[in-house]
C-alpha positions as CSV (number, residue, x, y, z in Angstrom):
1,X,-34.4,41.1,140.7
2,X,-36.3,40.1,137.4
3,X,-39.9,39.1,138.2
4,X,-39.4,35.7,137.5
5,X,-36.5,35.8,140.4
6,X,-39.2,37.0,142.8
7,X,-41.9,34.9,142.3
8,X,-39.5,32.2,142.7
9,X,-37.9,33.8,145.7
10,X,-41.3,34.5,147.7
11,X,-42.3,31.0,146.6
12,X,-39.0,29.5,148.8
13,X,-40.2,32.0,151.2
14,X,-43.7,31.0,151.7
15,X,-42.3,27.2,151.8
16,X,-40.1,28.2,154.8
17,X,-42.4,30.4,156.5
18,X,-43.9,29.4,159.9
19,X,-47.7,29.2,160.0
20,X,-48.3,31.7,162.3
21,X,-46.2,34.4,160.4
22,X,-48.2,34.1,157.7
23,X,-51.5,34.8,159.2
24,X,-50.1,37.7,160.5
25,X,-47.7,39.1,157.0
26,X,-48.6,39.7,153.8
27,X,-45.6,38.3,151.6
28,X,-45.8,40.2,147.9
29,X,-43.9,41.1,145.3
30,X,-43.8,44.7,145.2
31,X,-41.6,47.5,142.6
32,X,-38.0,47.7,144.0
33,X,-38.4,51.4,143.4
34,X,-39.4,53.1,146.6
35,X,-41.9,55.2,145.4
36,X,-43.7,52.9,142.9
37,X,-43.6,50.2,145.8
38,X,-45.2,52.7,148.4
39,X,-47.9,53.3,145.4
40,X,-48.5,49.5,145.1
41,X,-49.1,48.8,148.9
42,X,-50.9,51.7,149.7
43,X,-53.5,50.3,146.7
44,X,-53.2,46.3,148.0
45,X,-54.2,47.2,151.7
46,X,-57.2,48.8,150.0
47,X,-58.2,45.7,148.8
48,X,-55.6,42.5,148.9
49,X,-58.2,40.1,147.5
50,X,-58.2,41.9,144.3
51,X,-54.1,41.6,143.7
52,X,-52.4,38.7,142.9
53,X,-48.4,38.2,141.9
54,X,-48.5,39.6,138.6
55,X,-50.6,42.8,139.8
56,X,-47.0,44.7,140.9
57,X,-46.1,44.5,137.2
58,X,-48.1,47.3,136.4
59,X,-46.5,49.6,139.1
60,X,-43.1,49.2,138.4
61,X,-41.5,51.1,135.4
62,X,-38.0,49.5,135.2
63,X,-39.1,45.9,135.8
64,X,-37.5,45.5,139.0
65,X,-38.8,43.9,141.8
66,X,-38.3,42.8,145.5
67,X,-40.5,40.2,148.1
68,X,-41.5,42.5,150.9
69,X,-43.9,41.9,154.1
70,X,-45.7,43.9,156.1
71,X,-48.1,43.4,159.1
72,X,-51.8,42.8,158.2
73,X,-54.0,44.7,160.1
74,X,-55.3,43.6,162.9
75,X,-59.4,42.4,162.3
76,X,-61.8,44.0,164.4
């Protein structure tokens, strides 16, 4: 999808989300190309403060983009 698609899509999915999912998923917009999306996350568990939506943009070459989530680590 287009990156306007996912925004909106991971907008619905934030709205629907239980509370307690999201405190323990990330929910971001990430390349749908596998490599440039392993690039992209690898970078945003570095530091997720510094990313917002528009950060996967500059990852992806083909403008193609899915809503993925992953676990956030667990704080010590």
């Amino acid at each position: 999808m287009n990156y306007k698609e996912a925004l909106q899509h991971k907008e619905e999915s934030l709205k629907n989300a239980d509370e307690s999912v999201l405190k323990q998923y990330y929910l971001v917009i990430a390349p749908a190309n596998t490599d440039e999306s392993k690039k992209f996350i690898d970078d945003f568990l570095k530091s997720p403060e510094k990313f917002n939506d528009e950060s996967c943009k500059k990852y992806s070459s083909d403008d193609l983009y899915e809503v993925v989530s992953f676990k956030k680590e667990e704080e010590e």
